[in-house]
ROLUMVEX-883563 format. One line per 5 residues: number of its first residue (from 1); their letters; for each residue x, y, z of C-alpha. Coordinates in steps of 0.2 Angstrom, whole numbers, plus 2048, in hexadecimal, padded with zeros to 3 digits. Each point is the difference from the previous one (the first is absolute). Layout:
ROLUMVEX-883563
NUM> a> X/Y/Z; ...
This chain:
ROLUMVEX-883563
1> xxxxx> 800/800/800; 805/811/7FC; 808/80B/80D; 7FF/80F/7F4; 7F5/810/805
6> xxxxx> 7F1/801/7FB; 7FC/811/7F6; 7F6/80E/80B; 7F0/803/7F7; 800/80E/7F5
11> xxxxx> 7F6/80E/80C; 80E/7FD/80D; 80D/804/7F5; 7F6/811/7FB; 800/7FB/7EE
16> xxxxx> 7ED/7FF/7FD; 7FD/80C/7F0; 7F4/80D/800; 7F0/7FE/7F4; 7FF/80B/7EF
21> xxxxx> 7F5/80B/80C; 80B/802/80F; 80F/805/7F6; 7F6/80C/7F8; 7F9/809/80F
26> xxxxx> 812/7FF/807; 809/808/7F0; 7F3/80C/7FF; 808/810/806; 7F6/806/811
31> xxxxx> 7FB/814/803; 7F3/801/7F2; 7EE/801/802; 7F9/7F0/7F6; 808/7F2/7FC
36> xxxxx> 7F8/7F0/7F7; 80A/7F2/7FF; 7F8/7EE/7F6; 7EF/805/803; 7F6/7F3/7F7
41> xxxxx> 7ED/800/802; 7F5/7F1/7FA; 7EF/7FF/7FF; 7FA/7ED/7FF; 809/7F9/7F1
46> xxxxx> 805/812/7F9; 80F/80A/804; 7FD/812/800; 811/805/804; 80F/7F5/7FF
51> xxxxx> 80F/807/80B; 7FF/813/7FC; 80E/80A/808; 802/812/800; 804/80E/80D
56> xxxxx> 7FB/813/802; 80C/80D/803; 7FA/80D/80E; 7F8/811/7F9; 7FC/7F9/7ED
61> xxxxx> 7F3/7FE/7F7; 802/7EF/7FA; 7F4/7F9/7F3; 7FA/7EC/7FF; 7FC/7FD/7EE
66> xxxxx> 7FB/7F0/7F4; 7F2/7F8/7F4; 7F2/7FD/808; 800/7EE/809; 813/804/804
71> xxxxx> 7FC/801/814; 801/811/804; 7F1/800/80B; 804/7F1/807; 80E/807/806
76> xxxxx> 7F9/80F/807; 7F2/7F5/808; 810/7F4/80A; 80B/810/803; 7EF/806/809
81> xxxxx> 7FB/7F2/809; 7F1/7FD/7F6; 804/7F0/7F9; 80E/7F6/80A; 810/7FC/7F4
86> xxxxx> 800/7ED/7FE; 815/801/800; 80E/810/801; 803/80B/80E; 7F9/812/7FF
91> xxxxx> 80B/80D/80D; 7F9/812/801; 80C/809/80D; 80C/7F2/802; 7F2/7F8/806
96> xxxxx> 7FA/7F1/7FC; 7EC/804/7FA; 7FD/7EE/7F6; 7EE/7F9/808; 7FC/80E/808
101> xxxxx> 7EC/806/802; 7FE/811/7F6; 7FC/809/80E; 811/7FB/809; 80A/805/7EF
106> xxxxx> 7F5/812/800; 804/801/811; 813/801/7FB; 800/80B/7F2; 7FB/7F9/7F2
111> xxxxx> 7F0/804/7FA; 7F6/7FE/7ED; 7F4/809/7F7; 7F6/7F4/7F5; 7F9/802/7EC
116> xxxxx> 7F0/801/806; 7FF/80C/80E; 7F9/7F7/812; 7FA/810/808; 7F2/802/80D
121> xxxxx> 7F2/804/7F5; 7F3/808/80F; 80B/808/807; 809/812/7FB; 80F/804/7FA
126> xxxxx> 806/807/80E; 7FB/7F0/80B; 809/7F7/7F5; 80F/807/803; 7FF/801/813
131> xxxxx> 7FD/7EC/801; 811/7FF/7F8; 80D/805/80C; 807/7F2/80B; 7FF/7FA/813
136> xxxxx> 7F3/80F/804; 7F8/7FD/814; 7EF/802/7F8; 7F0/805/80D; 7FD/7F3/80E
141> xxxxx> 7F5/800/80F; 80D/802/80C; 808/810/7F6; 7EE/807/800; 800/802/814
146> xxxxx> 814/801/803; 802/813/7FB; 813/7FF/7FA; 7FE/7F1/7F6; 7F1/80A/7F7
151> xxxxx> 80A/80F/7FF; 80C/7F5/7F7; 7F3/7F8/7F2; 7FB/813/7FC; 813/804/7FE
156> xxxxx> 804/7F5/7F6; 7F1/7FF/7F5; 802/811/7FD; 811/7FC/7FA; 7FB/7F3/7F4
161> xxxxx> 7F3/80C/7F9; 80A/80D/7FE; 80F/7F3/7F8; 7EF/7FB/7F4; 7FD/812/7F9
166> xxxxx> 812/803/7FE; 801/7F0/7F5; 7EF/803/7F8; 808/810/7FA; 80F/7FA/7FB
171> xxxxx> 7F7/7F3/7F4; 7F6/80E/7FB; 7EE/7F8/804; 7FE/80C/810; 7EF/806/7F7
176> xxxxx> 7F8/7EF/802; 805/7FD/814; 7ED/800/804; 7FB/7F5/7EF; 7FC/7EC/804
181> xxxxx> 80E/7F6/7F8; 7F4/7F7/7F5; 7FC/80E/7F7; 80F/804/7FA; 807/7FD/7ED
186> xxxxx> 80E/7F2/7FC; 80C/80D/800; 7FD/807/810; 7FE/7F1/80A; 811/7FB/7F7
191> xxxxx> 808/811/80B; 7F5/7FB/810; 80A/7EF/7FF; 80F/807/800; 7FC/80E/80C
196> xxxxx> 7FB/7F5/80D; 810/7F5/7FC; 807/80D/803; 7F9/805/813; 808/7EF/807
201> xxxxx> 810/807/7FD; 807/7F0/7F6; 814/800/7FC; 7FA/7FA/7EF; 7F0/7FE/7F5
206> xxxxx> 7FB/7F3/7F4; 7F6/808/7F2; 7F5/7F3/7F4; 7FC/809/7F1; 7FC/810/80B
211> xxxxx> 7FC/80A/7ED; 7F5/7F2/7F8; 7EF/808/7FB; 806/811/803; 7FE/810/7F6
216> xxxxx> 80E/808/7F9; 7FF/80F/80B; 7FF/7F6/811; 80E/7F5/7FB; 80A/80D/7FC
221> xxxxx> 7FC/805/813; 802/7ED/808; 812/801/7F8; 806/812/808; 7F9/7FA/811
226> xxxxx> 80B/7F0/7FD; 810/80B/7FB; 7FE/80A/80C; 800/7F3/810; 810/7F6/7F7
231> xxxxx> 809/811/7FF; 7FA/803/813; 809/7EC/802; 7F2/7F6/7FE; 802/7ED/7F8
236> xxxxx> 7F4/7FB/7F2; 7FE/7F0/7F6; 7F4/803/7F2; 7F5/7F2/7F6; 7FA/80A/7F0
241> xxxxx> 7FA/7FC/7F0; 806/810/7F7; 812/7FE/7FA; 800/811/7FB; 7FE/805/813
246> xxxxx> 80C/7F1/803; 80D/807/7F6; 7FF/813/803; 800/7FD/814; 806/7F4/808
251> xxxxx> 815/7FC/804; 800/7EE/7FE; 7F3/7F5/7F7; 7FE/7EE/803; 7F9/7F6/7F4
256> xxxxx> 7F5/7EE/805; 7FD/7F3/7F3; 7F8/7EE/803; 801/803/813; 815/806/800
261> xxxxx> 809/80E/7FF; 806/803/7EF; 807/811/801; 807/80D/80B; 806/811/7FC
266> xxxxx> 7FE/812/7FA; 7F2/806/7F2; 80E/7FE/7F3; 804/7F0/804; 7F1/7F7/802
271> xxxxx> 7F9/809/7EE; 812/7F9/7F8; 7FD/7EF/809; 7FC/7F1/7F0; 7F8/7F7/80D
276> xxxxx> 7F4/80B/808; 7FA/805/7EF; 7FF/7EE/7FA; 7F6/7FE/812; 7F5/80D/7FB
281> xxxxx> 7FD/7FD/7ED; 800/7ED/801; 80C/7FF/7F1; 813/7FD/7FF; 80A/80A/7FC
């Protein structure tokens, strides 16, 4: 019988390899505000998206393209927390986000408008916007008959009011404050989106086709509040059907195709790109 050692198992020796999705998450360079490494999403026997990876820079306005079919909204949806990734690791902050409820993810920063607007439809503008800011006491019994506590509520709801009208002005609808939500026209209930976005003070906003349906004159509108807020350092990734809008504003495109990231890069080089006009045009080239 053999005296010979026998060999230490393979996780004693600290030689176990990473997964494909590990040694992604780990060479992805940490400090930006979204990072998608893998993701894949699958829906029975179909894969909507098939281990995208793609990062946004802090303070761009970073636009998510591709035919449609390629993914982009499921994307958005697992970024969000509305549909859970079925694979990949999603890190927002450094942090970890992948699995978490919507709520949670909002809670941290991140927070959407969608391409059909979700606002509040019997209640006002104005109210809308006020619901939107986070961890607000709220009235309660006790605060009713504990006069600090109610002197706090009023403080602060006065804040958020006044936090409401100042963002109701900057979007430019401060006219239609009083005006039930569900009144309003596409366009408008496009800028209330964004505006009550806006009051939970997010680090960076997921727009889903946020000009879809609107007139030119609102558009032209929707897209100076968004240049304003990156120039003020906000963080924007952009799902939008209108390359021209694409190309004239965004600082780095990426392009999605059959559920994968065929593309990254500036305007020039994504219009240049064989593939993403093949893609596009379903002919070779």
């Amino acid at each position: 019988m053999s005296d010979a050692p026998t060999a230490a198992p393979p996780e004693e020796l600290g030689e176990v390899e990473d997964s494909p999705t590990e040694q992604a998450a780990q060479e992805t360079p940490p400090g930006l505000p979204l990072r998608v490494n893998n993701l894949k999403k699958e829906f029975g026997g179909i894969t909507a998206v098939d281990g995208a990876s793609f990062q946004v820079e802090e303070g761009t306005l970073t636009g998510l393209i591709g035919p449609n079919g390629a993914g982009k909204s499921t994307t958005f949806n697992c970024i969000t927390g509305v549909h859970k990734a079925t694979s990949g690791h999603i890190h927002f902050k450094d942090e970890e986000i992948t699995g978490l409820e919507p709520y949670e993810i909002a809670q941290k920063g991140l927070v959407r408008t969608f391409q059909i607007a979700r606002e509040l439809e019997e209640m006002t503008v104005l109210e809308n916007l006020m619901l939107a800011p986070k961890n607000q006491r709220g009235e309660a019994i006790w605060r009713s008959v504990t006069p600090g506590a109610r002197r706090g509520v009023i403080a602060e709801e006065k804040d958020v009011r006044k936090r409401a009208w100042e963002t109701l002005e900057f979007f430019e609808i401060d006219h239609l404050a009083h005006e039930y939500a569900g009144g309003l026209s596409g366009g408008q209930r496009k800028l209330l989106e964004m505006a009550r976005a806006l009051m939970t003070d997010p680090e960076m906003v997921l727009l889903d086709e946020p000009l879809a349906g609107v007139n030119p004159t609102l558009e032209e509108k929707i897209l100076d509040r968004i240049h304003e807020l990156r120039e003020q350092g906000q963080t924007f990734l952009l799902v939008e059907h209108d390359m021209d809008v694409i190309m004239n504003n965004c600082e780095h495109i990426i392009v999605m195709h059959q559920g994968q990231v065929l593309a990254e890069g500036t305007a020039e080089d994504i219009r240049d790109n064989d593939q993403v006009i093949e893609a596009y045009l379903g002919e070779d080239i």
